[in-house]
N, C-alpha and C positions, 0 to 999 in steps of 0.2 A: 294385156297392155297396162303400165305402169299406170295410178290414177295420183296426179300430185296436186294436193290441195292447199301445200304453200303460196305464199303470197312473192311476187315480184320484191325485192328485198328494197327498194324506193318506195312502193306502195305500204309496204309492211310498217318504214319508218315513218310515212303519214300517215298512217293510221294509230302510230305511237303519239306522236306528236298531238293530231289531233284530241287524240285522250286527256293527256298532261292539259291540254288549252282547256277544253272541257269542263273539267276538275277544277281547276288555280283560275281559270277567270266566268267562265260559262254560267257554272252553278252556282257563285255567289251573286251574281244580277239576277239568273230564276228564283234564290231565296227572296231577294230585295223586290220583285214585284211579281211575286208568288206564282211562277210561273206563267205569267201574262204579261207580253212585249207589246203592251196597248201603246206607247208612243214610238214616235219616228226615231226620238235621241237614243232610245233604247236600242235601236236598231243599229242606228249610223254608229255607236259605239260599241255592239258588238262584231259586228260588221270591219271596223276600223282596226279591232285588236286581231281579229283573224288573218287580216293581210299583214298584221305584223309578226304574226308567230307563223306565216306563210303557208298555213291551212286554207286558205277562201278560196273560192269556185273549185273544188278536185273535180268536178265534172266536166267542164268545159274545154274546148280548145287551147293550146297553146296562146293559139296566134289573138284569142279575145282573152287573155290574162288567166286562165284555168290552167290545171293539171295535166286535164287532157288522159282522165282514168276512163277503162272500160270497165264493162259492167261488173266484173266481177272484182276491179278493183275497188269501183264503187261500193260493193257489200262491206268491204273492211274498214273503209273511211265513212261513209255513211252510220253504220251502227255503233260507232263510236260517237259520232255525231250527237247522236239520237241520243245518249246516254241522259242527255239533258233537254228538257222541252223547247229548249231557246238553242239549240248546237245548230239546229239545219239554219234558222235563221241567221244564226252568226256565221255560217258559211256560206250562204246563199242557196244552199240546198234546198230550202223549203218546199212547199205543195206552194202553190200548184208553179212558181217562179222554176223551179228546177229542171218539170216535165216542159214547159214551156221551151226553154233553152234548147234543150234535146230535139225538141223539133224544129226550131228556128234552123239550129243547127245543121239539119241533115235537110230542108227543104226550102227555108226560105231562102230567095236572090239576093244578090251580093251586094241589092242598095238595100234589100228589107233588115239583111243582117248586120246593117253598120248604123240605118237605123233605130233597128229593135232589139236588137239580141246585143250589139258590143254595150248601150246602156245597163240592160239589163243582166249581163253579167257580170257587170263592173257595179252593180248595187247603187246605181244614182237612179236608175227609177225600178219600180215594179210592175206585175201580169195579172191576168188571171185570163181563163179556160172557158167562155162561156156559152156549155151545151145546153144541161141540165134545165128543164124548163117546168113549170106546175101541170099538173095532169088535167087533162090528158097527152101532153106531151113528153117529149125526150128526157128519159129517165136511165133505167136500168134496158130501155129497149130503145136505141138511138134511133130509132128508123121512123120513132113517131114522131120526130122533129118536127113542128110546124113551124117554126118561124121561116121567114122566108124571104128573098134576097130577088130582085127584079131588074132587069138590065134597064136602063135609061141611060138618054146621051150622055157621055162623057165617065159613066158608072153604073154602080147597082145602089138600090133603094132597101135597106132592112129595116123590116116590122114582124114583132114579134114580142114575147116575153121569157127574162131567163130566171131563173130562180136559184141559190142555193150555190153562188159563184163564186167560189172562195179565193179571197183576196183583195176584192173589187173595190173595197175601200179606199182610196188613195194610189187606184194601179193609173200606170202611165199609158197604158191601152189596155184591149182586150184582144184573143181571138175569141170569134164568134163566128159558130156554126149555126147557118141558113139554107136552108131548101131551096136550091135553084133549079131543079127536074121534080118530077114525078110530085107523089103524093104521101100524105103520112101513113105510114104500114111499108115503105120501100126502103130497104135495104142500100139504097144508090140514090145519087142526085143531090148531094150537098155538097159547100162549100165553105172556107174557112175566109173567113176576113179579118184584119187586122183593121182595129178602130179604136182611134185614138178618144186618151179621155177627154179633151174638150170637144168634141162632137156634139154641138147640139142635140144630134135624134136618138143618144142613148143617157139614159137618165136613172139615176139610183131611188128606186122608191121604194124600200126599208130596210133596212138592217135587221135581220132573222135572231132571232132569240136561241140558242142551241145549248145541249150539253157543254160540247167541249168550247175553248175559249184560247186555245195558243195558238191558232193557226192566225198569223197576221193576214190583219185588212179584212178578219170578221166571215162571214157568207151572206149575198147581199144579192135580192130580189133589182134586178136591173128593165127595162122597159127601151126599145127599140124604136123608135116611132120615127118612118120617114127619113131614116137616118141614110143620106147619102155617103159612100163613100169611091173615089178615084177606083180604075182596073188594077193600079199598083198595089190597090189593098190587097188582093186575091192573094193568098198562102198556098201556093201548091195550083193544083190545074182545077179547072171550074168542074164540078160534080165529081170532082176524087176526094172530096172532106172524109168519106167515112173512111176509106181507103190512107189517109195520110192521120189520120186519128191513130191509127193502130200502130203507127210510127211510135207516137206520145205513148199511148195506155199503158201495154204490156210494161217495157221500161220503168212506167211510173209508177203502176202497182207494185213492183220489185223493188222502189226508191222509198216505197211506201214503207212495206213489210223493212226495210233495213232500218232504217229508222224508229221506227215501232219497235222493233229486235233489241235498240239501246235503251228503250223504257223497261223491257222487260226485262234484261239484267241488271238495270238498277235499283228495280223492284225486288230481284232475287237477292242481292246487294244487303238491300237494309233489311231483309226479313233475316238474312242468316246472321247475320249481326246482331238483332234483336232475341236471334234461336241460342246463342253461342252466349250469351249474355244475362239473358232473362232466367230466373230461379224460382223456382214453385213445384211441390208436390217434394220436394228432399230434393231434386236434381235440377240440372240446365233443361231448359225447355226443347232445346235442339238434341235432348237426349232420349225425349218421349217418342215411340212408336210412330205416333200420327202425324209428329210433325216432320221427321225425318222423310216420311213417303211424301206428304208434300214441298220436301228439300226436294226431295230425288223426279219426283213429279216434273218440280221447275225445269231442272237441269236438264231432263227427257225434252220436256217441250222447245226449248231455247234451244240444243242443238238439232234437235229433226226442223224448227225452223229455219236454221240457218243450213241445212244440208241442201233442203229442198229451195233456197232464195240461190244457193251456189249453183245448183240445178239450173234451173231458169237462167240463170244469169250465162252459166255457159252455152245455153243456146242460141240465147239475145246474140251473145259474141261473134258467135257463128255463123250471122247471118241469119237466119230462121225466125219464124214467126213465135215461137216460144208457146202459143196461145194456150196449148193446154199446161205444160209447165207451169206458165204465171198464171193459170188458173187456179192448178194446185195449190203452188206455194201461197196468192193472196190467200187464198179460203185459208188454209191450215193456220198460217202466219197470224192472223187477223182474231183468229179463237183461241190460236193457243196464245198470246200475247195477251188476252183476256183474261183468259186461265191464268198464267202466271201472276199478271199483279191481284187476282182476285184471294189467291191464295195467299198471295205474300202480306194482302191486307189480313185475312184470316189469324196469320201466321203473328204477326202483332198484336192483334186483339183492339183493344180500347184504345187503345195509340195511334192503330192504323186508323183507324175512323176518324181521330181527332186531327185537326189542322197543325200539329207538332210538327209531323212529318208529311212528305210530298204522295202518299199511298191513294189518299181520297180524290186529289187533285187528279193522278195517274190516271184511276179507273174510270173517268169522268173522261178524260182524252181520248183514253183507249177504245172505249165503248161502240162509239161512232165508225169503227173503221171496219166493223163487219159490212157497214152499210156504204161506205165510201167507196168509188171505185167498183162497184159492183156489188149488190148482197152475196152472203155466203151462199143463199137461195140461188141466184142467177148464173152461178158460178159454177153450182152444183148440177143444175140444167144443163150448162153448156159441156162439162165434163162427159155427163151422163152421153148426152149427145156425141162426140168427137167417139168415145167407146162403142155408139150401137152401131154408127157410120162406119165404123175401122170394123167392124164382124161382118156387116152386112158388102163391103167391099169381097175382104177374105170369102166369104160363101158364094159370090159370083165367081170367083177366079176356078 
């Protein structure tokens, strides 16, 4: 069987497009506020110039102002995106607004989606995600969720704490997953709620100090208190959250890794420019032994990354849970995109370190995403797992 790994020749030309935008507008606002989109104006005007160079939303629907790409179109627009720390936000692709969409999309009702999702793709308001809770709760093991969600007349009642919600700064709701069954250690029994940000019973108490610093609207410890919300808030059917999470994840983690994929060629970017350039020792720097293997290094890394995101992506297409796919590809993706600009700082030297150029800023972004979305630990567990389950089937048969 034929295997064709061209692009849809529409998709091909947004993913052109989206580059050129990229380049000539994207990356002179990352230089101007050093890769950090801390205000709104920044936003709303890159934002603004995307729907004029007719890049904004490729994820979305048609019918809510999107492209309306599948997954695997999404790899090729995406990682162009990404080429600049401010591309996803100028398209609205970002974290966690992106993964949001994708599941509004595919489950929330047709009044949830006119009033969550057409805002929200249309960039007049913003989301965020919030599972993630301080330990001992829902972390890298969702099933320890404790916070938790109580029917009362006319509603449910959420208490709880969420921790490390990225976005949550200025979002126009949240989802929020709450235990409505069972107990923390179960695998089943939550639910997703939609809850708006003036809600009295959910309340931001700090803003988290982190590595990285480009993902709009910060990551921000929130508090649940009492917080009643309406049955229309329900996202999906009561005690399917984890079940409709999985909708979000996979997708998200592979939205992740594209993204992360345009940091790392741009990292390969200015090291081979600095290789082709720089003079020491009688020769160009890109002519010495060592730094050539770490040229050839990058290039390895950057396309088994992007084999393995097209992987996953055509199974997502497919219908399929992808689970071990985007298991793969996040873990790979997420170290070798490390790997790459770790080297390409290398590959610079003194320069890469210094704030000259965007190298130190990179690896400061990059860092954080073995741990985002799952550690490469937890990932590796669950792989391990899916492989002794697949032998130990085969030996019954």
């Amino acid at each position: 069987m034929a295997v064709d790994l061209s692009h849809d020749p529409a998709v091909a030309e947004l993913a052109r497009r989206t580059a050129r935008f990229v380049r000539d507008v994207v990356i002179p606002v990352e230089e101007r506020e050093r890769g950090v989109a801390g205000s709104e104006e920044v936003r709303v005007e890159l934002q603004r110039a995307a729907r004029e160079a007719g890049v904004f939303a490729p994820h979305v629907g048609r019918e809510f102002g999107g492209h309306g790409l599948d997954m695997r179109g999404r790899a090729a627009v995406f990682e162009e995106a990404g080429y600049s720390l401010l591309g996803p936000l100028a398209l609205n692709i970002a974290a966690p607004d992106e993964g949001n969409m994708h599941m509004l999309e595919a489950i929330a009702t047709d009044e949830q989606k006119e009033r969550y999702l057409r805002p929200l793709a249309a960039g007049e308001i913003r989301s965020c995600f919030a599972m993630t809770e301080p330990a001992p709760g829902a972390g890298s093991d969702p099933g320890a969720l404790l916070t938790r969600a109580e029917r009362v007349p006319g509603g449910w009642r959420i208490n709880g704490r969420k921790w490390f919600i990225t976005g949550a700064a200025g979002a126009g709701f949240a989802i929020c997953m709450a235990r409505t069954a069972g107990s923390p250690g179960d695998q089943a029994g939550a639910t997703m709620f939609l809850v708006d940000a003036d809600n009295p019973g959910m309340k931001t108490i700090r803003h988290i100090e982190t590595l990285d610093e480009s993902l709009y609207g910060g990551h921000i410890e929130l508090s649940f208190e009492d917080c009643f919300v309406q049955d229309s808030a329900v996202l999906g059917e009561v005690d399917q959250g984890f079940r409709y999470a999985q909708v979000r994840l996979g997708p998200a983690r592979m939205t992740h890794c594209m993204r992360w994929l345009g940091i790392a060629r741009r990292a390969q970017d200015i090291a081979v420019a600095r290789a082709a350039e720089r003079r020491l020792f009688g020769s160009r720097l890109g002519d010495l032994g060592m730094a050539q293997q770490m040229i050839a290094d990058n290039e390895i890394d950057i396309a088994a990354a992007r084999g393995l995101i097209l992987r996953a992506c055509w199974e997502l297409d497919q219908g399929g849970s992808a689970a071990q796919a985007t298991a793969i590809a996040k873990t790979f993706c997420a170290e070798a995109v490390w790997r790459v600009v770790d080297r390409a700082l290398q590959l610079c030297g003194s320069l890469g370190v210094s704030g000259d150029i965007p190298l130190g800023r990179f690896l400061r972004e990059v860092r954080p995403f073995r741990i985002y979305d799952g550690p490469s630990e937890t990932h590796r567990w669950a792989i391990a797992r899916r492989v002794l389950r697949q032998y130990d089937r085969a030996a019954r048969a």
